[in-house]
C-alpha positions as CSV (number, residue, x, y, z in Angstrom):
1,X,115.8,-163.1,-115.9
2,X,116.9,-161.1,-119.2
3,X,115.2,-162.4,-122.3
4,X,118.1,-163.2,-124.7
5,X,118.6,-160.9,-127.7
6,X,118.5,-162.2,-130.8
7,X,122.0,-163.4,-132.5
8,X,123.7,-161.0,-135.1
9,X,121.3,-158.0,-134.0
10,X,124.5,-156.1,-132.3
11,X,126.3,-156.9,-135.9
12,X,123.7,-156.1,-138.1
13,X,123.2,-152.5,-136.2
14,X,127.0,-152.0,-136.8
15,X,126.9,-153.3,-140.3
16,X,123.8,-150.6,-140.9
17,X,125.9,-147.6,-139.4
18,X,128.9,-148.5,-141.3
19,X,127.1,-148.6,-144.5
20,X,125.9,-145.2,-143.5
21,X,128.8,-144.0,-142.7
22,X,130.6,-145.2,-146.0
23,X,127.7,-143.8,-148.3
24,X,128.4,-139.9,-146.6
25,X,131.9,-140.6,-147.1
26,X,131.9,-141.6,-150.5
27,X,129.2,-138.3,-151.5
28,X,132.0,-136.6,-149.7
29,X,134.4,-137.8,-152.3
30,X,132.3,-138.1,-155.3
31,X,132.8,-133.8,-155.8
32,X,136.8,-134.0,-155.3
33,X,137.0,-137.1,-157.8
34,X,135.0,-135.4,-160.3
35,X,137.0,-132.3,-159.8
36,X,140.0,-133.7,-160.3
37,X,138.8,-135.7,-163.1
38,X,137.4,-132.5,-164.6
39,X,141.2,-130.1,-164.1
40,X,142.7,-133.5,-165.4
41,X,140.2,-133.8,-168.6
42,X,141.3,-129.7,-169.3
43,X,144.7,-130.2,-169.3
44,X,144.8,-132.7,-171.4
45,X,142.8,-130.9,-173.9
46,X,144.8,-128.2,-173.5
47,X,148.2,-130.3,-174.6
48,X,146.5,-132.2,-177.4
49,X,145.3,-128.7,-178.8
50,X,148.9,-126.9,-178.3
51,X,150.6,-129.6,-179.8
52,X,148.4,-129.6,-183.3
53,X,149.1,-125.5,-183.2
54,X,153.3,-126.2,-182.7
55,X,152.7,-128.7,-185.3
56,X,151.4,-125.9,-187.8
57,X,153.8,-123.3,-186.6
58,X,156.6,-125.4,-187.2
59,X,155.5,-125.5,-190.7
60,X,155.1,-121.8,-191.1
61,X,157.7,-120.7,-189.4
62,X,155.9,-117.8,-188.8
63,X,157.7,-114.2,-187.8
64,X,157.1,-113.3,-184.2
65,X,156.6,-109.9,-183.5
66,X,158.8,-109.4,-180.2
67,X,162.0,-107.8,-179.4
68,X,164.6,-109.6,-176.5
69,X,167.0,-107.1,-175.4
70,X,169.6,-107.8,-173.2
71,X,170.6,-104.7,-171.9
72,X,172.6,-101.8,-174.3
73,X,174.5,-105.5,-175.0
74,X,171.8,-107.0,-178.2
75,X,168.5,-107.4,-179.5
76,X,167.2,-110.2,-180.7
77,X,164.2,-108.0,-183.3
78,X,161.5,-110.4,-185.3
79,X,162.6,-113.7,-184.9
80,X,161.5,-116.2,-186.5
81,X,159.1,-119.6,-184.8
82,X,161.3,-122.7,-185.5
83,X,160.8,-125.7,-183.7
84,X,159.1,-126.7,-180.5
85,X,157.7,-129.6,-178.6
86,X,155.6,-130.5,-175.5
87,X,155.9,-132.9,-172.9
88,X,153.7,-133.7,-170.3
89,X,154.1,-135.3,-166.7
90,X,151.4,-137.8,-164.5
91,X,151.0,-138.7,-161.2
92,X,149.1,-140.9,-159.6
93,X,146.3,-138.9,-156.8
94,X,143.1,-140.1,-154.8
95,X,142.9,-143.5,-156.9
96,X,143.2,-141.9,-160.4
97,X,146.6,-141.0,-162.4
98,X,145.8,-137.0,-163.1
99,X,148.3,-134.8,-165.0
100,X,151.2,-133.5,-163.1
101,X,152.6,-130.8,-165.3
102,X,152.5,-129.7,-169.3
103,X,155.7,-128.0,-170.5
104,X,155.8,-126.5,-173.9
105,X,159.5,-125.4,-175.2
106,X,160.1,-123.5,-178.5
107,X,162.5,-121.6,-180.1
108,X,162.9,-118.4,-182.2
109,X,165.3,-117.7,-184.6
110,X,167.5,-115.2,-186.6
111,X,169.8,-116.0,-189.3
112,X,172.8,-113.7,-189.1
113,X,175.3,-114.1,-185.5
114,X,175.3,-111.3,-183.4
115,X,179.4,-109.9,-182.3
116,X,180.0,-108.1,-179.5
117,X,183.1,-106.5,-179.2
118,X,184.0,-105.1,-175.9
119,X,187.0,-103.8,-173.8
120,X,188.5,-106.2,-172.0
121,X,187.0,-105.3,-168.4
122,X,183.7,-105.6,-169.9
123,X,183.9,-108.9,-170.9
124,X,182.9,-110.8,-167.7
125,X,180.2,-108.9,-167.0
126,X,178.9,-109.5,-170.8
127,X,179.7,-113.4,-170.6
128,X,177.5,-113.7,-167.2
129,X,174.5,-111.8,-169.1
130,X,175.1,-114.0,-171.8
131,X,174.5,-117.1,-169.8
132,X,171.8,-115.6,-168.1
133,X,170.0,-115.7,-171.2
134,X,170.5,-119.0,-171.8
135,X,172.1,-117.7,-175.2
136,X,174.6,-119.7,-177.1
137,X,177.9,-117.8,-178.0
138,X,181.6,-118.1,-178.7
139,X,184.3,-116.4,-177.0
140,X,187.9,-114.9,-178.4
141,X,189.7,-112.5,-177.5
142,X,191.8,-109.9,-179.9
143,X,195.4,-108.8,-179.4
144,X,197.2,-105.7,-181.0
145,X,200.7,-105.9,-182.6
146,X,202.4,-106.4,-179.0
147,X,199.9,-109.4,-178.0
148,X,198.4,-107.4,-175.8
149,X,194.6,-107.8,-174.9
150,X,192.9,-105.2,-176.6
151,X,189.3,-106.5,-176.8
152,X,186.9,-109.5,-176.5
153,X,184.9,-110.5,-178.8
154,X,181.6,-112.7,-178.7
155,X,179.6,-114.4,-181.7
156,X,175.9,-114.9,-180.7
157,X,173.7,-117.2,-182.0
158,X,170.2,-115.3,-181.9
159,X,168.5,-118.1,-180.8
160,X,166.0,-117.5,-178.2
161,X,164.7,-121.1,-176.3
162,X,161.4,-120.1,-174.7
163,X,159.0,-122.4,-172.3
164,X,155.2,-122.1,-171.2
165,X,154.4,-124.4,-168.3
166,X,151.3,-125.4,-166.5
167,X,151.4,-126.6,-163.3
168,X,147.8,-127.6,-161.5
169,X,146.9,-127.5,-158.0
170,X,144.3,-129.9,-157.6
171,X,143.5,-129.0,-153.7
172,X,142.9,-125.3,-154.8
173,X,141.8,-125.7,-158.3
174,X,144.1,-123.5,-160.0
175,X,146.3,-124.1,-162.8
176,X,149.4,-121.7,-162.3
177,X,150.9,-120.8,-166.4
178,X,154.8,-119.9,-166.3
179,X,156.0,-118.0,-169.0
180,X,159.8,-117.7,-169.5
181,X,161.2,-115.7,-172.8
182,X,157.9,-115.7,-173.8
183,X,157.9,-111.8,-174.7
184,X,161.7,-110.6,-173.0
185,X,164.1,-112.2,-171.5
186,X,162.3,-112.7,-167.9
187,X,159.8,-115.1,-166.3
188,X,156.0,-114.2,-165.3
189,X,153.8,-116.7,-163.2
190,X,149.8,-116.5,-163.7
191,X,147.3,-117.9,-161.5
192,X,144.0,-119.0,-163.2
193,X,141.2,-120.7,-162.5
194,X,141.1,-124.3,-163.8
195,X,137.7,-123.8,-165.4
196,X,139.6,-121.0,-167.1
197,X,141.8,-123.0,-169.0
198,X,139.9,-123.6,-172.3
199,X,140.3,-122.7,-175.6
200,X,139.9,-119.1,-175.5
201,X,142.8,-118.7,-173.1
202,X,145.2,-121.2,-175.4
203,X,144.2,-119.0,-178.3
204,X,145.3,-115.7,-176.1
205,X,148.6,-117.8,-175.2
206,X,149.2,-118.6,-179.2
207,X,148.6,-114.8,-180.0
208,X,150.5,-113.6,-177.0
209,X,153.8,-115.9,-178.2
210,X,153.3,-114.6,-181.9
211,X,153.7,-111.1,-180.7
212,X,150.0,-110.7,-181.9
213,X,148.2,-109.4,-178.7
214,X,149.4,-109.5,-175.2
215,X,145.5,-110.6,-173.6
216,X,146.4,-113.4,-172.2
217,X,148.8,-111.4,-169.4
218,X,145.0,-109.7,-168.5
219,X,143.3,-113.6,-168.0
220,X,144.9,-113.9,-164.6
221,X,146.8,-112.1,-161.9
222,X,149.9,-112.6,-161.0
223,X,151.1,-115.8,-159.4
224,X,151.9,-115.2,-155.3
225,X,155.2,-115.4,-153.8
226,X,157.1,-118.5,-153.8
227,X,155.2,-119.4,-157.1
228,X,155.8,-122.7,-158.6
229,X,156.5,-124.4,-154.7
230,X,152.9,-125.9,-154.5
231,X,151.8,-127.6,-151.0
232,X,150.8,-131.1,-151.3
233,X,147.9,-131.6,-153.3
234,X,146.5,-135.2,-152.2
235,X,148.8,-137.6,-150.6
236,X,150.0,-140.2,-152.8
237,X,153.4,-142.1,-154.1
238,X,155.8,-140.2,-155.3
239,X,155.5,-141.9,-158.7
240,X,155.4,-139.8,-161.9
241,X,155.4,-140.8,-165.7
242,X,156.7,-138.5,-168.3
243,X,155.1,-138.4,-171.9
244,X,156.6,-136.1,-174.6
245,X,154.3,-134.9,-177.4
246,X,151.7,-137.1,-179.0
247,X,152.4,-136.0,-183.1
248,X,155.3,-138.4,-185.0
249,X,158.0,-136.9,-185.8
C-alpha cells in the first residue's frame, strides 16, 4: 500500500513553477517598459524644449531664410517667424500612458498681398495650386467695357502655415519627424532612431526652420513607403488625451 503524500506538496510545486515562471516573464518585460519609458521620457523633453524656443521666436520674430515658390505662379522670399504652438497627444500602452504624437505648427509671414492676374483659362488651374498650398486668397474677376471676362485676379496673403510632427513607434524604436512647408511647399518624412532625438537634433530642426542650415535633412533617412501608417505598437484601448502647449498665453 502507497504511503500518502503529504497535503499541499502538488500545490506548493505549482506555486514554485508559477513564481518561476512569472519572475522570467516579468525580466522579459522589465527591457520593453524601460524602453518605452525611456522614448516616452525623450519626447517629452523634446516638446518642453521646442516650446521654450517658439516661445522666444515668437518674440523675435526672426526672418527665415527660405523661399516657397509655387510654380512661375509666386514666391513667398524671407518671411518672417510669427506665431506658433505645440500640442501633444497620449495614449495609454503596456500599463503606462506614453506620448502618442507632438505636433508643432507655425507660421511665416510677409506684409504686402501678393495679385495674380491671369487670363481667364488659367484661373482654375491657379485656384487649385492655391488651395494646394494651403494659402489664403481672394478671388475677382475683371471685365472690359462690354462686361466681358477679360481676366482673374487673386490677392494672396503670403502666409505660409508650416507643421513638424513626431510620431514614435514604440515596437521598433523609432521616432518618424514629418516636415510639411518646412523649407518649400512639400512634405518630407525622416526616420530616426529614438535615442537620436536629443538636443542636438532639436537644435538642427530650429536651424533647418530658420533657413540657417539644412543638417537636420542628413540626421536620418528618409521615411519608407506608406510613412506615417504605423502597425500596432502594443495592444491597448483606443483612448488618447490631447494636451496643447505647456507656456500661458
Amino acid at each position: 500500500m502507497n504511503s500518502p503524500k503529504p497535503s499541499g506538496s502538488l500545490l506548493d510545486t505549482l506555486r514554485a513553477q508559477s513564481d518561476a515562471v512569472r519572475g522570467q516573464d516579468s525580466a522579459a518585460r522589465r527591457p520593453v517598459e524601460e524602453a518605452l519609458r525611456d522614448i516616452d521620457r525623450r519626447l517629452w523633453r523634446a516638446f518642453k524644449w521646442l516650446d521654450e524656443v517658439v516661445s522666444h521666436l515668437e518674440v523675435i520674430k526672426p526672418i527665415v531664410a527660405h523661399e516657397y515658390r509655387l510654380g512661375e505662379i509666386l514666391t513667398i522670399a524671407s518671411p518672417k517667424f510669427e506665431n506658433g504652438f505645440l500640442s501633444y497627444r497620449r495614449r495609454p500602452m503596456a500599463g503606462q500612458e506614453v506620448i502618442d504624437q507632438i505636433e508643432l505648427f507655425y507660421r511665416l509671414v510677409q506684409e504686402k498681398p501678393i495679385t495674380i492676374k491671369v487670363p481667364p483659362a488659367a484661373g482654375n488651374d491657379v485656384e487649385a495650386k492655391l488651395r494646394g498650398s494651403a494659402l489664403q486668397f481672394q478671388y475677382r474677376t475683371e471685365m472690359d467695357e462690354e462686361r466681358t471676362h477679360r481676366y482673374s485676379l487673386f490677392v494672396v496673403q503670403p502666409a505660409v502655415t508650416a507643421m513638424v510632427r513626431f510620431l514614435p513607434d514604440y515596437r521598433r524604436q523609432i521616432v518618424e519627424v514629418m516636415l510639411r512647408n518646412v523649407d518649400r511647399f512639400e512634405s518630407v518624412a525622416l526616420e530616426f532612431p529614438a535615442a537620436a532625438i536629443d538636443e542636438a537634433a532639436l537644435e538642427d530642426l530650429i536651424r533647418f526652420i530658420l533657413g540657417e542650415a539644412n543638417t537636420f535633412l542628413r540626421r536620418a533617412p528618409l521615411a519608407g513607403v506608406g510613412a506615417g501608417r504605423r502597425p500596432a505598437d502594443i495592444k491597448g484601448p483606443e483612448v488618447y488625451r490631447v494636451e496643447k502647449t505647456v507656456r500661458p498665453r
